[in-house]
C-alpha positions in Angstrom: 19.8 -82.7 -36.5 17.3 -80.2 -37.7 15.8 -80.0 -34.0 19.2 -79.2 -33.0 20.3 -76.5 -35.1 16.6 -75.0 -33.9 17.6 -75.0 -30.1 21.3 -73.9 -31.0 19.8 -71.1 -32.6 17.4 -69.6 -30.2 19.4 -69.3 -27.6 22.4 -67.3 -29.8 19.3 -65.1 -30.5 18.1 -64.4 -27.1 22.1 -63.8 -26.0 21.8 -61.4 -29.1 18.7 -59.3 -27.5 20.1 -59.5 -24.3 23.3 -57.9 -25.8 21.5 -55.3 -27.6 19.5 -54.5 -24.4 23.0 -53.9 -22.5 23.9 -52.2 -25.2 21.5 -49.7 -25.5 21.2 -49.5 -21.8 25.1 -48.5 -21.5 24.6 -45.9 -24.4 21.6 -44.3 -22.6 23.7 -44.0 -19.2 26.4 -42.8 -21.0 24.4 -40.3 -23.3 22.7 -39.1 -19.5 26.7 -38.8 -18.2 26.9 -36.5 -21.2 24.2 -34.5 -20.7 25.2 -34.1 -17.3 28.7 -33.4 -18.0 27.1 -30.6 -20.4 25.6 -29.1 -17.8 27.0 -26.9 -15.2 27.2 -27.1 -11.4 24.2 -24.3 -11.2 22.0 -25.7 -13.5 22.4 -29.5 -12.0 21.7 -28.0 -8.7 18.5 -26.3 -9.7 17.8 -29.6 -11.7 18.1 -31.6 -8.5 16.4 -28.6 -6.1 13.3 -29.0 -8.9 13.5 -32.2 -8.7 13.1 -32.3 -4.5 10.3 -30.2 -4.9 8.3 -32.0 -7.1 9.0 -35.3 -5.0 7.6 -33.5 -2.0 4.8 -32.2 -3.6 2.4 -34.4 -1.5 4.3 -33.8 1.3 3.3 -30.3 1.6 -0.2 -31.1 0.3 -0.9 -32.8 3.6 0.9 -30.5 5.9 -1.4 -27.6 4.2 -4.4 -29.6 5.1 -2.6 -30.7 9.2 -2.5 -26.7 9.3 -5.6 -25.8 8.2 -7.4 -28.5 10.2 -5.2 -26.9 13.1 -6.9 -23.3 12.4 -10.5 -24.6 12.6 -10.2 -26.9 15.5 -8.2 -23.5 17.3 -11.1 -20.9 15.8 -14.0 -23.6 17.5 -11.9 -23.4 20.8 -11.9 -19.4 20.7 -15.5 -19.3 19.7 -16.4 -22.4 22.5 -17.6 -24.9 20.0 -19.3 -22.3 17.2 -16.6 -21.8 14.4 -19.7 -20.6 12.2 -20.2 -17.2 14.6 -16.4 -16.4 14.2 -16.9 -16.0 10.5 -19.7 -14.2 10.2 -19.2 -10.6 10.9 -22.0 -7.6 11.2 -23.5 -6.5 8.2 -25.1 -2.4 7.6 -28.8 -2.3 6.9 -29.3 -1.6 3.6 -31.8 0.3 1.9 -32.3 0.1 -1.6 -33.0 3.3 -3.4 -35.2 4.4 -6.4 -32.9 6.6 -7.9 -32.0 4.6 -11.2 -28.8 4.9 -12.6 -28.3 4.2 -16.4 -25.1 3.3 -18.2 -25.2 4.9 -21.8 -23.6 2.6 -23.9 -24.1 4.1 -27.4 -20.7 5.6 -28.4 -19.1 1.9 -29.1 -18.8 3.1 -32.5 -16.5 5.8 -31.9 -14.4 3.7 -29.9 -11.0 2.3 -29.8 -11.7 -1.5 -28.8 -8.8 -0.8 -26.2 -11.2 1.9 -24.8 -13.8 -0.5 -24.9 -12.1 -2.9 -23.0 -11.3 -0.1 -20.4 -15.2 1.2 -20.2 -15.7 -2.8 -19.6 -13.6 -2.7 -15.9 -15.3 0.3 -15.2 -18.9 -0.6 -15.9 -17.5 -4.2 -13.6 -16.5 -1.7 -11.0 -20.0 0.0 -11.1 -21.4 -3.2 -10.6 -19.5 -4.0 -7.7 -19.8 -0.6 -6.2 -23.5 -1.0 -6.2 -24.2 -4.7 -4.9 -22.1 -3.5 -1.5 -23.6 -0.2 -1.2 -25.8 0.8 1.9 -28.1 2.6 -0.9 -28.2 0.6 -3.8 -29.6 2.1 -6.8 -32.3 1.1 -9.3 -29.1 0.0 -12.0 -29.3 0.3 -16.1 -27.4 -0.9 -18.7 -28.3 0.0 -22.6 -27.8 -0.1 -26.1 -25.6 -2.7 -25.4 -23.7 -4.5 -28.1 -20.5 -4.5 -30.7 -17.2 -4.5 -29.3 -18.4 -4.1 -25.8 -20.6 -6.4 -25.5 -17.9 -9.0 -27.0 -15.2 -7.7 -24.8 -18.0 -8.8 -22.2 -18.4 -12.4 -23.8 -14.5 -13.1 -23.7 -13.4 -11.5 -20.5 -16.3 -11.8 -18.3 -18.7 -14.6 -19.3 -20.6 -14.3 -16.0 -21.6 -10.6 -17.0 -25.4 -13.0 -18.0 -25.7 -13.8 -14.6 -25.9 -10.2 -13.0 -28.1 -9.9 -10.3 -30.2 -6.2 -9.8 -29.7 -4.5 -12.9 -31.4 -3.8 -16.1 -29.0 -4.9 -19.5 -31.0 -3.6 -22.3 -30.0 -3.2 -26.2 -32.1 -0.7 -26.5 -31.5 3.2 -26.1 -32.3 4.9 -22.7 -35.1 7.4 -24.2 -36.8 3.9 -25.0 -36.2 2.3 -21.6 -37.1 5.5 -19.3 -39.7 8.4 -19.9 -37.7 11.1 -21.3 -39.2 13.7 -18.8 -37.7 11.6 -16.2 -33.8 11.4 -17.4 -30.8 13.7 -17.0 -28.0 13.5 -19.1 -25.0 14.1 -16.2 -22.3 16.0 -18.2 -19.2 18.4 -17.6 -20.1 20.5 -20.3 -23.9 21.0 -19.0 -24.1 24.7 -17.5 -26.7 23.6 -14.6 -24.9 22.7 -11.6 -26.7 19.6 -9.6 -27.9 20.5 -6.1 -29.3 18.1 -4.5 -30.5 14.5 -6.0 -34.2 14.0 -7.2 -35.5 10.4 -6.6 -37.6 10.5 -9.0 -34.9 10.8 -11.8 -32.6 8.7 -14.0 -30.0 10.0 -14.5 -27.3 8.7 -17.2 -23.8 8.4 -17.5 -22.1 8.6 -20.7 -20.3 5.3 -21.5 -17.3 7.0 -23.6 -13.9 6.7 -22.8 -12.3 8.7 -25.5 -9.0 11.1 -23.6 -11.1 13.9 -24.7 -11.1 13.3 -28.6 -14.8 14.1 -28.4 -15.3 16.6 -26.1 -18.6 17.9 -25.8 -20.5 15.0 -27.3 -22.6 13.8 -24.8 -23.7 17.4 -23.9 -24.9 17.7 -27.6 -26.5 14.2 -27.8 -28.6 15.2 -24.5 -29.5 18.5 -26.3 -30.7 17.1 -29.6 -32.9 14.6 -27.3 -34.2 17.2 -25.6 -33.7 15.9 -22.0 -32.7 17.5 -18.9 -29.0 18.2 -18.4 -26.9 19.0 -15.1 -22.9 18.7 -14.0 -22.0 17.2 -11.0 -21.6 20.7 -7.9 -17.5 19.5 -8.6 -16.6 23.2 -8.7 -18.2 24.1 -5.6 -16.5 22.1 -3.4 -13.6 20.3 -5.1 -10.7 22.2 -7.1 -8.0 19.7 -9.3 -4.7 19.8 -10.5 -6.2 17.7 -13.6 -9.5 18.5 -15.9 -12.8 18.1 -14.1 -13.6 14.8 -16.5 -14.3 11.9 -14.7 -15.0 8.3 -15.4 -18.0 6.3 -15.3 -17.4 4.3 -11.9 -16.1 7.7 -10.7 -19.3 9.5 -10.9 -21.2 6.4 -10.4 -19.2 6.1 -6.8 -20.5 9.9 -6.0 -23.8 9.2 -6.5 -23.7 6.1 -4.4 -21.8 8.1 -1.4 -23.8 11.0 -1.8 -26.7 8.7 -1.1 -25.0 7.3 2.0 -23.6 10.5 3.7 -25.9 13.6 2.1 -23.1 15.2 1.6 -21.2 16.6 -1.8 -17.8 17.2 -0.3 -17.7 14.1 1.3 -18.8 12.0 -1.4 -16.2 13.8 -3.8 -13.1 13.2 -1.2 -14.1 9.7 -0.3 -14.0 8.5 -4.3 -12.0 10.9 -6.0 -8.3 9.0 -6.5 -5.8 10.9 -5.4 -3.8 12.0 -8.6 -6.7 13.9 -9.5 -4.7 16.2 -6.5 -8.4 17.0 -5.5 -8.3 20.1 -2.9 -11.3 21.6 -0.7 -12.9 24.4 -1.5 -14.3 26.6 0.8 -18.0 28.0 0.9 -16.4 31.3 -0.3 -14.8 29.6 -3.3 -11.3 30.3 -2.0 -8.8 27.1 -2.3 -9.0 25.9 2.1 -4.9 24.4 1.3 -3.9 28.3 -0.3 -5.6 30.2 3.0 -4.0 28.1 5.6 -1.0 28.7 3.4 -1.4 32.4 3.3 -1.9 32.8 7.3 1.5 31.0 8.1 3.1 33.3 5.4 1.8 35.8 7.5 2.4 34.9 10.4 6.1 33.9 9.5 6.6 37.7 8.0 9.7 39.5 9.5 9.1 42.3 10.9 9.8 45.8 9.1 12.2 47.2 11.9 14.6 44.0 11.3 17.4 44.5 8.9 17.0 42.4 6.2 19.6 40.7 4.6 21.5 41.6 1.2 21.7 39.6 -1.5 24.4 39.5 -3.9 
């Protein structure tokens, strides 16, 4: 009887799991008809459109690959067998120079870190500038550290790996002979003729909106080094003050190098809402005079009546 009871029991308890099962099955549907009901018609159509397009997510992997595996098979065609030539395309002969170029770093102190973070993209677009340029130059970094060399570490981790320049902590009058530098500032009253490939010439690594003007003048002064300002006057005239920043100048020098030209180097770098205008020889403003002779030109002449104005 015992056995009995046993068997009787086990299968009431299975029909009671099964029951629960069902039950809890039911209660899910209906807790998904509620959700649904929640919804409305635009948000269970964009549930069932995301829905599609995760489904044919593999789908348009492999039609990605049919297409690209179309594009090389067509290139080779073009090419007659040599996809390889295609590609390649002609590069300039370049000829590295020996004018070296140095990045002054030393005014992290007086720095916002936003600032920082700004001289960072420039000193990247230096970098850049130079690795692609038909006239590479002879490239230094120093007294790197504090917040730019951090903003470095997080934001640009391959910055280590930098091929063809010179990161040094140390200042520049310890890196390069001092009679061989030349502080390039605005506020220098000797006007750069012509480049000397023999020089270093150094850029100062502020970006400050002109809360310390003058500084880098008076820091190349109590050094005792050279000092000259870019011939911008000469052949440029802007709307905005004649401060530039680091990868601007850095740019002029490179083009300079390329075309031996000031003007040219000016117009091909300078952006333009600097509203940078040609200067001619004379030192008149080239837009003004053409200006001028069309006024001229467009004068009435002094036996026409003119007319009255109220």
């Amino acid at each position: 009887m015992a056995d009995d009871s046993v068997k009787s029991e086990a299968p009431a308890q299975q029909e009671n799991e099964n029951g629960e099962k069902k039950s809890s099955q039911k209660a899910v549907i209906s807790n998904g008809e509620a959700e649904n009901q929640t919804l409305s018609k635009r948000q269970r159509k964009k549930l069932l459109k995301q829905q599609k397009w995760e489904d044919e997510r593999e789908l348009r992997k492999q039609r990605r690959k049919e297409r690209k595996q179309q594009r090389r098979l067509q290139r080779q065609d073009e090419e007659g067998g040599d996809s390889q030539s295609f590609r390649k395309r002609p590069r300039r002969e370049v000829t590295p120079s020996s004018l070296r170029m140095v990045v002054d770093c030393s005014f992290d102190d007086i720095m916002l870190i936003k600032d920082v973070r700004k001289l960072h993209k420039q000193i990247q677009r230096c970098y850049a500038e130079n690795r692609r340029a038909l006239h590479p130059v002879q490239f230094y970094l120093t007294s790197l550290g504090g917040q730019l060399k951090q903003s470095m570490d997080e934001k640009d981790k391959g910055w280590v790996n930098w091929k063809d320049i010179s990161i040094k902590t140390e200042h520049y009058s310890e890196v390069v002979a001092k009679e061989d530098l030349v502080y390039l500032t605005s506020d220098s009253p000797n006007v750069l003729e012509e480049l000397d490939q023999k020089k270093a010439y150094v850029i100062g690594g502020l970006v400050d909106h002109n809360h310390h003007k003058g500084i880098t003048f008076e820091r190349a002064k109590e050094l005792g080094i050279e000092h000259a300002q870019l011939p911008l006057s000469s052949f440029v005239r802007m709307n905005s003050r004649k401060v530039l920043a680091v990868n601007h100048v850095f740019e002029i020098i490179l083009a300079y190098l390329e075309k031996g030209s000031w003007q040219e180097a000016f117009f091909t770098v300078l952006p333009q809402r600097k509203g940078a205008v040609a200067v001619d020889q004379d030192g008149t403003n080239a837009q003004e005079k053409e200006e001028e002779d069309s006024d001229s030109d467009s004068e009435p002449d002094a036996t026409e009546p003119t007319e009255k104005r109220a």
